[in-house]
C-alpha positions in Angstrom: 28.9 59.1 114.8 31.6 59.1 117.2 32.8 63.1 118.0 35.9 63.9 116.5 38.7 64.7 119.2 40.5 68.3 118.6 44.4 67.9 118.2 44.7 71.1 119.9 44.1 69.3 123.5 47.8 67.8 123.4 49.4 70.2 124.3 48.1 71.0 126.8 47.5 68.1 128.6 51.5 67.6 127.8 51.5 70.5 130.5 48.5 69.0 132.3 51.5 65.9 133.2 54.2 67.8 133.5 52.4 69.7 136.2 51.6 66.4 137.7 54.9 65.1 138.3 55.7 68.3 140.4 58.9 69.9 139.9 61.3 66.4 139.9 59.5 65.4 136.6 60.1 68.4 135.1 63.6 68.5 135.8 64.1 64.7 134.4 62.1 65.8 130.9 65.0 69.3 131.0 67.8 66.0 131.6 65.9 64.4 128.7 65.9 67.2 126.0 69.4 68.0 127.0 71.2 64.6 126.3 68.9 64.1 122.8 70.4 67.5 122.4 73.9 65.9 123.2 73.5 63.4 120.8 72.5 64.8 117.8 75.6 66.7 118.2 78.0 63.8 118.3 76.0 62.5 115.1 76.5 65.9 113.1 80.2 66.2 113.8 81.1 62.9 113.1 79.7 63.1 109.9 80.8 66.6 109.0 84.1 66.7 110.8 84.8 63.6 111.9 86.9 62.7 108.8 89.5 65.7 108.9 91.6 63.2 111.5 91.5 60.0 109.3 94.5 58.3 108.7 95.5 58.2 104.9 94.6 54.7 102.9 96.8 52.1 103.6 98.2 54.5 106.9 96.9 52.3 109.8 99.0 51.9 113.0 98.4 54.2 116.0 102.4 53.7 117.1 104.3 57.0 117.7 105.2 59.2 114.7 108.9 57.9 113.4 110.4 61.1 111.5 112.3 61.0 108.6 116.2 61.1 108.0 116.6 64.6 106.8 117.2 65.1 102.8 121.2 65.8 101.7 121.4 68.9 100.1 124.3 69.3 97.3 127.4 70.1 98.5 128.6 73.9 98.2 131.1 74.5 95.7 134.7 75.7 95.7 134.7 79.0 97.3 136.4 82.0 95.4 140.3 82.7 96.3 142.0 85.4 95.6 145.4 85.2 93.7 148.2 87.5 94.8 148.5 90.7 92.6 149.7 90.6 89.0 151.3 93.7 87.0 149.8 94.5 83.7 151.9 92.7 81.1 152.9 89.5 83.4 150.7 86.0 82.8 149.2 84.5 85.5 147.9 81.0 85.7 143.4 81.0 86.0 143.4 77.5 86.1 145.7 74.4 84.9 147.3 75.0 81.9 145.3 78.0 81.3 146.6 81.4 81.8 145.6 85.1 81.7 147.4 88.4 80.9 146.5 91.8 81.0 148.7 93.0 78.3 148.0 97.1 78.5 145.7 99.4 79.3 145.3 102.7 77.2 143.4 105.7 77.7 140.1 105.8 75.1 137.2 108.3 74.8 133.9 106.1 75.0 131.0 106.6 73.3 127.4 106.5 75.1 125.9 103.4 72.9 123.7 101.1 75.0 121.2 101.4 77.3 123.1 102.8 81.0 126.1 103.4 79.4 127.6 107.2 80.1 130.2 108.8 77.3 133.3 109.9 77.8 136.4 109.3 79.4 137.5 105.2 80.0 139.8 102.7 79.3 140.1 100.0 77.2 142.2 96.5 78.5 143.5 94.3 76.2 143.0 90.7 77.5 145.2 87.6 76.4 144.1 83.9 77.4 146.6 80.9 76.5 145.2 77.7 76.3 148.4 74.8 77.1 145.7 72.5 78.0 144.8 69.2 75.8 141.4 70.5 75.3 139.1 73.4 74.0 138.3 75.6 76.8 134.9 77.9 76.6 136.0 81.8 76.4 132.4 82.3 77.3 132.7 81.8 80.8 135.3 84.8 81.5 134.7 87.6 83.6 136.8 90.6 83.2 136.0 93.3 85.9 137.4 96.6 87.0 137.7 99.2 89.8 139.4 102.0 90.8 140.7 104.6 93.4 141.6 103.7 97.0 137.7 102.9 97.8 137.9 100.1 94.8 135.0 102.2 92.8 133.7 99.6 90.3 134.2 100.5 86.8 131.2 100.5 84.7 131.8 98.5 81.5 131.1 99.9 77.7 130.4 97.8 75.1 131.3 100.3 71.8 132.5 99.0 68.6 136.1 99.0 70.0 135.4 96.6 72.6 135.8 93.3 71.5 135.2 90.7 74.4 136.2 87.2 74.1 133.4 84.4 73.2 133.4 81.2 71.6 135.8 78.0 72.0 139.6 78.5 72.4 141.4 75.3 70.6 144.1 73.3 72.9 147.7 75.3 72.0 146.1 78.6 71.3 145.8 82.0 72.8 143.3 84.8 72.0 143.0 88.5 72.6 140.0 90.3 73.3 139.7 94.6 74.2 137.5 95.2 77.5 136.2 99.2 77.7 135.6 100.7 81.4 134.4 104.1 82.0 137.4 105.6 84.1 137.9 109.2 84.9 141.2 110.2 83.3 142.6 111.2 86.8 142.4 107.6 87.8 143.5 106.0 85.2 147.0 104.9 87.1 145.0 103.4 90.0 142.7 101.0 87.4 142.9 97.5 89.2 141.5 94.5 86.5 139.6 91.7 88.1 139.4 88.2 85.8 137.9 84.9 86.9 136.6 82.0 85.2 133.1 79.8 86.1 135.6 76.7 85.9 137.9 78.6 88.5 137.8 79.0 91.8 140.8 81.8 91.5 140.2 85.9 91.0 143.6 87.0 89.3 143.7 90.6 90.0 146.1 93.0 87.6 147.6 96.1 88.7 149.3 98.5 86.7 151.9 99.3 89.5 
């Protein structure tokens, strides 16, 4: 029977070679080991990253980049104007066929009802809105504001049972009257400037009391 060989002889006559070839053959196996090195790199990346770069389905073409035209955005709207001054009891036109008319402004005690508001004293403005136009306008889209004093201190606005704002549909040929409540110390009560604008008007009609 033939004497098995031991396995544990190849390595070292591996060395046994290397030795052999002197110092140029081991520098050519180092060369070796480090381009089979090289190579399995290139293999893993260009199957783990390799696809980050593709191009999209149906995306082939490698001419330069052509951009886009940029999107339009919507054109701004009308910018708000400011009307000259009104005095309380004169009309004043918001919009075509439409006017507006602070017909007095009274001295009232408010009462503290909803949440922020602060009791005591105020005013209250009655509002009139004329409709000459051929069509219903929507009441809805008022805005009544107030200020006083020389720094234009806004008014906060109290909505008690007094107060009775305008809402709903105003027919063609028909005016309405509605009761806006400001807190207002009683001192300025002269100086109370009335701001009304509409969100189908571009105009601020602002009503002075002198």
């Amino acid at each position: 029977m033939t004497p098995r060989r031991s396995t544990r002889q190849a390595p070292n006559r591996v060395l046994d070679a290397l030795d052999s070839l002197g110092t140029y053959g081991r520098a050519l196996a180092g060369v070796a080991v480090v381009l089979v090195v090289a190579v399995v790199a290139v293999v893993v990346f260009l199957l783990v990253g390799g696809g980050d770069d593709a191009s999209p389905t149906g995306a082939q073409g490698t001419g330069p980049a052509v951009s886009q035209p940029p999107v339009e955005t919507s054109k701004p709207g009308a910018g708000v104007k400011k009307a000259p001054e009104v005095k309380v009891g004169s009309s004043a036109t918001l919009q075509q066929d439409v006017t507006v008319k602070v017909v007095s402004i009274t001295p009232v005690t408010l009462k503290a009802q909803g949440i922020g508001e602060i009791a005591g004293a105020g005013a209250a403005v009655k509002l009139q809105v004329g409709n000459a136009s051929a069509k219903p306008i929507d009441l809805g889209q008022l805005v009544v504001n107030a200020s006083y004093g020389a720094k234009k201190t806004p008014a906060p606005p109290n909505d008690s049972q007094v107060a009775k704002q305008l809402r709903g549909s105003l027919k063609a040929g028909k005016s309405a009257t509605g009761t806006y409540l400001f807190k207002v110390p009683s001192a300025q009560l002269s100086s109370l400037r009335v701001e009304v604008s509409s969100g189908t008007s571009p105009y601020v009609i602002t009503f002075v009391r002198s």
